[in-house]
C-alpha positions in Angstrom: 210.7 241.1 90.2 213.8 240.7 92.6 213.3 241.9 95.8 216.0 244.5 95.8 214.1 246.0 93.0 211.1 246.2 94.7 213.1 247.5 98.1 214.6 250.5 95.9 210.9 251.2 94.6 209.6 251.8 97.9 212.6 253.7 99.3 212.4 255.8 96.0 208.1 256.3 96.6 208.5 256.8 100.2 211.4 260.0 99.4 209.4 261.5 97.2 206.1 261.2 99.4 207.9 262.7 101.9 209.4 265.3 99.7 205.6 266.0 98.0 204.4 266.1 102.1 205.0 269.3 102.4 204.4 270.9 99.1 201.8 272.0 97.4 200.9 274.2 94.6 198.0 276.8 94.2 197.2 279.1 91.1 199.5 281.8 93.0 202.7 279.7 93.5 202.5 276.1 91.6 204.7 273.6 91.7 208.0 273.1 89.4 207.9 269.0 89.2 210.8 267.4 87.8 211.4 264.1 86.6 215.0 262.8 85.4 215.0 259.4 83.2 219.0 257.9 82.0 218.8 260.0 78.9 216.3 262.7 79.2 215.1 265.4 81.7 211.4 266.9 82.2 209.8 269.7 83.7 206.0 270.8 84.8 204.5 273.5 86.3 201.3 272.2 88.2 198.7 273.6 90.1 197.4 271.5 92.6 194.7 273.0 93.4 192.7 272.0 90.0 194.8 269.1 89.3 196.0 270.6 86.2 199.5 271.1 84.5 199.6 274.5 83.3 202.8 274.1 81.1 205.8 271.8 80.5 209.4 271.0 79.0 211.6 268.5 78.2 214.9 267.8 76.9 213.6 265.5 74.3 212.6 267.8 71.1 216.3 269.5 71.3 218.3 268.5 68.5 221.5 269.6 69.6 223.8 266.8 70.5 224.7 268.5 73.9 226.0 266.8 77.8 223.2 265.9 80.0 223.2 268.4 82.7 223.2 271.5 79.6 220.1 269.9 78.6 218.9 270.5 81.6 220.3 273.5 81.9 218.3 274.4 78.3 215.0 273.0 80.1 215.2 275.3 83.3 215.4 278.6 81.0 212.8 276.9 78.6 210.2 276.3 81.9 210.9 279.4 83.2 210.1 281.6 79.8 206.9 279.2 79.4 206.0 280.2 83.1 207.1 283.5 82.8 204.7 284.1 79.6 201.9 282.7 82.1 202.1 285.5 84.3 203.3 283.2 87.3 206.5 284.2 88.8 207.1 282.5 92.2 207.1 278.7 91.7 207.7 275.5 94.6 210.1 273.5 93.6 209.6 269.6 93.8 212.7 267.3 93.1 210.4 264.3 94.4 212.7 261.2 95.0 215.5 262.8 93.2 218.4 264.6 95.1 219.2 268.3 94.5 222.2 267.5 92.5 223.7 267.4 89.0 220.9 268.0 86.2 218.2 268.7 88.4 220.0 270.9 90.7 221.7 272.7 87.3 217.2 273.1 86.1 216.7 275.1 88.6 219.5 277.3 89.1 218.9 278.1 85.2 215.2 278.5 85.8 216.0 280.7 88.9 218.7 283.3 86.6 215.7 283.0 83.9 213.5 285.1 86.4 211.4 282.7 88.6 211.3 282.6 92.2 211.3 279.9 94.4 
């Protein structure tokens, strides 16, 4: 592996240890992870606490042919009915190395008008 790869891994793992620092999610309030790949888009609610993922969404069983960030946009209300159903309401939300912009930012404003709290 080149070394530039290797120097964008680190600075990538180091952002989203800092980001995942300070949070931390408990049965009350878990945590809204989301990962964004080139094509697709993924959410989970986690609880820390017990190490477990309570429920979780992505982009890739939609069949529409739709633009990226209404995917994601599709995925925030999905996460937020599947967390709403739960009985959990106020959620932390992780980005992890990926800056609150474009898709991810456009998850969680559509989770937050979907009813959760963050």
């Amino acid at each position: 592996m080149s070394s530039i790869i290797k120097n964008k891994q680190l600075i990538r793992a180091r952002r989203a240890k800092r980001t995942r620092m300070r949070i931390h999610g408990t049965a009350q309030r878990p945590r809204l992870s989301v990962r964004r790949s080139l094509r697709h888009i993924f959410a989970q609610v986690i609880n820390d606490d017990l190490g477990v993922t309570l429920c979780a969404a992505s982009d890739r069983t939609l069949k529409d042919k739709k633009g990226k960030t209404e995917r994601a946009q599709i995925v925030g209300k999905d996460m937020a009915q599947r967390t709403l159903a739960l009985g959990v309401t106020e959620v932390i939300f992780d980005r992890g190395f990926h800056r609150y912009h474009g898709r991810v930012r456009a998850l969680a404003e559509a989770a937050r008008e979907a009813g959760l709290k963050f």
